[in-house]
C-alpha positions as CSV (number, residue, x, y, z in Angstrom):
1,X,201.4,-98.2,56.1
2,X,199.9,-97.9,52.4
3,X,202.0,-95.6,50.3
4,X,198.6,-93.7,49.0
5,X,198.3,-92.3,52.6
6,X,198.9,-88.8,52.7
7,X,199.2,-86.5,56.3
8,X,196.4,-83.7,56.0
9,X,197.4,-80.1,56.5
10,X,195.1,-78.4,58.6
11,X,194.3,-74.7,57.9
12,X,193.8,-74.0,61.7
13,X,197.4,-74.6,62.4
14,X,199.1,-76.4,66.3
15,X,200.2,-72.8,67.4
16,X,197.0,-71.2,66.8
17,X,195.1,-74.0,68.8
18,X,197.6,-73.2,71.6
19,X,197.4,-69.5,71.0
20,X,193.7,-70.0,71.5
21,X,193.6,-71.9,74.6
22,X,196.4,-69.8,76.2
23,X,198.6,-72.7,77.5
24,X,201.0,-75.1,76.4
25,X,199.9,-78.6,75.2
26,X,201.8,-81.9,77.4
27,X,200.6,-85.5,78.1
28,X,201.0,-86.3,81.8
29,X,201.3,-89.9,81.5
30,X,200.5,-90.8,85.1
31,X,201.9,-94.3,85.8
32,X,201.9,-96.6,88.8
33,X,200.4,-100.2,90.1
34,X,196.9,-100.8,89.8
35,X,195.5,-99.4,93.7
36,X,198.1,-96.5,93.6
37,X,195.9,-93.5,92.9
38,X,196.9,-92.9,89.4
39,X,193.0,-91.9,87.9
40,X,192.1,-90.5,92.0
41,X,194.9,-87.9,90.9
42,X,194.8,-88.0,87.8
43,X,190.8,-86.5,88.7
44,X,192.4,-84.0,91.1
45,X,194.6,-82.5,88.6
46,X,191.9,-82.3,85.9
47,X,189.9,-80.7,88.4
48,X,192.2,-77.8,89.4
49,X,192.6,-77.2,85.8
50,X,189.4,-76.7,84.9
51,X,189.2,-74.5,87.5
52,X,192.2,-72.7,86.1
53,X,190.6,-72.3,83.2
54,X,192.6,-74.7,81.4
55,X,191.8,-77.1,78.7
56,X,192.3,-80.7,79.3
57,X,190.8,-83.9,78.4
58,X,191.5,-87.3,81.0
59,X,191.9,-90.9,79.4
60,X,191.2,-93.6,81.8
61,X,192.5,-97.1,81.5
62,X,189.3,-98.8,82.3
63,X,187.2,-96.3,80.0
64,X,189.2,-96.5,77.3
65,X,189.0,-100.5,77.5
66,X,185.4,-100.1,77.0
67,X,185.2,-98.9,73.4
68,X,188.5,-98.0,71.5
69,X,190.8,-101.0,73.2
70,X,187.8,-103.6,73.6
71,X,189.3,-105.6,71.5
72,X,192.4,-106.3,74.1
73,X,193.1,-109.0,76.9
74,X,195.6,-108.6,79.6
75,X,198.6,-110.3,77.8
76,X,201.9,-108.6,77.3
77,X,201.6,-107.8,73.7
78,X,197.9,-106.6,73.9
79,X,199.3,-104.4,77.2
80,X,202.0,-103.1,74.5
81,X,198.9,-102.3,71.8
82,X,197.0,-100.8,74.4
83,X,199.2,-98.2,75.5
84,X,200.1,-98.1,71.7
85,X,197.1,-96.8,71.2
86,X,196.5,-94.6,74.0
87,X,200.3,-92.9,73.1
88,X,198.8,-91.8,69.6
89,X,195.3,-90.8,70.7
90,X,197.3,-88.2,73.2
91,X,199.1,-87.3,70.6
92,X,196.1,-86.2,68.4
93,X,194.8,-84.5,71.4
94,X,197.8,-82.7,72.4
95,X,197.9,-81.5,68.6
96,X,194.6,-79.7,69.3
97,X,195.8,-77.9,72.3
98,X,194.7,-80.1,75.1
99,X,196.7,-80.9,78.4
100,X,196.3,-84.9,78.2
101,X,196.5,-86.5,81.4
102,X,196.5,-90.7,80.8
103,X,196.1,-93.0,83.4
104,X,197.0,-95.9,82.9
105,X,199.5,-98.7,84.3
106,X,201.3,-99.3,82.0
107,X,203.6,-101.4,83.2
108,X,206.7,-101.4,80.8
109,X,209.5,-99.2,80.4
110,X,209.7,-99.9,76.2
111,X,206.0,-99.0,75.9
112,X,206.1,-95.9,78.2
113,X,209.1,-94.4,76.1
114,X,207.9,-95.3,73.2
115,X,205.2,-93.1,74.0
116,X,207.5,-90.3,74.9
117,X,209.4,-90.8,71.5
118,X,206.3,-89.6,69.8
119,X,206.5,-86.1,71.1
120,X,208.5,-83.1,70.9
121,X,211.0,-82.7,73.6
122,X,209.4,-81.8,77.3
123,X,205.9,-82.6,76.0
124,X,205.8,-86.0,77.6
125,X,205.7,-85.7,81.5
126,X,205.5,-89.2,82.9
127,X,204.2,-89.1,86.4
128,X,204.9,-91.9,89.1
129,X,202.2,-92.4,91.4
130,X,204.5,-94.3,93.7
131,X,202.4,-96.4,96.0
132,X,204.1,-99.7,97.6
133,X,202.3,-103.0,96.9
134,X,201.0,-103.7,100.1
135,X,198.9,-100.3,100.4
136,X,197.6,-101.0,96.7
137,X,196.5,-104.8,97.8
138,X,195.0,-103.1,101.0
139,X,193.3,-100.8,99.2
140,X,192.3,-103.2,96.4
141,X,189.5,-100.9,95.1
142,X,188.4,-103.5,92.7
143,X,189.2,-106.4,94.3
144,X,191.4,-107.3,91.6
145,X,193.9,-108.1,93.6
146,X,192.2,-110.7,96.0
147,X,190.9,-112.3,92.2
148,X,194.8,-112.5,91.5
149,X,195.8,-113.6,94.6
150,X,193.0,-116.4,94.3
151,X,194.0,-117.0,90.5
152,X,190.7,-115.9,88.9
153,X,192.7,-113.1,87.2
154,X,196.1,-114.1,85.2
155,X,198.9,-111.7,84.4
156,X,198.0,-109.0,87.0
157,X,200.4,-106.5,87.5
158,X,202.6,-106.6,90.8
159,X,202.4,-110.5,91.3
160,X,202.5,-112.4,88.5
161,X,203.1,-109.8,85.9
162,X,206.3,-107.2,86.3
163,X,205.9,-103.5,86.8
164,X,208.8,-101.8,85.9
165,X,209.3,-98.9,87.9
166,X,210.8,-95.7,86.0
167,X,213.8,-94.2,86.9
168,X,213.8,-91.0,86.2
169,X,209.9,-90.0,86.4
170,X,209.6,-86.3,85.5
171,X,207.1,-85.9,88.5
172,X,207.4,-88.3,91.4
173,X,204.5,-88.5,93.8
174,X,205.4,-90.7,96.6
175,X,202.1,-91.1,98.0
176,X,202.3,-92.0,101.7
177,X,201.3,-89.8,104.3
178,X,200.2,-87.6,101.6
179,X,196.8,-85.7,100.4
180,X,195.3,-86.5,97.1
181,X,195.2,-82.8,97.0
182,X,198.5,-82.4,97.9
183,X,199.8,-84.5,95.3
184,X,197.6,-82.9,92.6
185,X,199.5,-79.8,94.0
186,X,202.5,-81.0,92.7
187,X,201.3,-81.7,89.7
188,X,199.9,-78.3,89.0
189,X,203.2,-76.6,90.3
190,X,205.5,-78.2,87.7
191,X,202.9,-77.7,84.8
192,X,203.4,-73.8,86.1
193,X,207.1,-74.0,86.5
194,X,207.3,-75.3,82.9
195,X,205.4,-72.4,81.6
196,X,202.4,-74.9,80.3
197,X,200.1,-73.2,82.5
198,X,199.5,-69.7,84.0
């Protein structure tokens, strides 16, 4: 970073954004294998809190790949830039007073922390949208996976490319058997258990 780059001091300070929009500012960082539901909930969520009267803002994977992250194949270290990226835009937007919810794969434990590390303690809520493998190549909303499976795609996720599951997800939705709805539920409970909602 060049040395004559300087951090601007807003006059309109963090707290008085959150003061103003009457909640507490977090990323859900909603992670999971492409098929799992991560953007159907990820919708869900968004939805109830607009209805709540909250103020959120919801970065897709593929939306974002149309403008800001064009630039970026499929490969590991563009995967790494990509959610590189996406980790300081939610941190601009969680500065504002926005609850960020980001869906994305994002596939690797290093990159997903490294997220976290940017934010202050609690504000990082990674969310695993736990879906096995064979539901999200059953599903194959895309049909990315029958591409992979017929090696048109390279690199995909879940076959030739690792997922790393987290450990310790702050919200685990283990989707079987359950309701988008229901899920989104969950969501919404631990943003109001933590006091970022009301």
């Amino acid at each position: 970073m060049s040395e004559n780059i300087v951090w601007h001091q807003h006059l309109v300070s963090h707290k008085d954004r959150c003061e103003q929009k009457n909640q507490k500012p977090c990323v859900l960082w909603f992670t999971g294998l492409s098929g799992s539901g991560k953007s159907t909930v990820a919708n869900a969520v968004e939805t109830l809190l607009y209805e709540n009267g909250n103020h959120s803002y919801l970065l897709d994977g593929d939306n974002v790949r149309h403008g800001l992250n064009k630039d970026l194949t499929f490969n590991d270290s563009d995967r790494v830039e990509n959610i590189r990226r996406i980790g300081e835009v939610a941190k601009l937007f969680t500065d504002s007073g926005l609850i960020v919810l980001s869906a994305f794969i994002s596939p690797f434990k290093a990159d997903r922390q490294q997220v976290r590390d940017l934010f202050e303690k609690g504000q990082f809520i990674e969310v695993f949208v736990d879906t096995p493998l064979e539901i999200c190549e059953q599903r194959d909303p895309k049909g990315l996976y029958k591409k992979a499976r017929s090696g048109e795609i390279k690199n995909f996720t879940g076959l030739d490319s690792p997922y790393e599951k987290p450990e310790k997800a702050d919200i685990h939705l283990k989707t079987d058997g359950k309701t988008i709805e229901a899920l989104a539920q969950e969501v919404i409970n631990y943003l109001r258990h933590g006091a970022f909602i009301k």
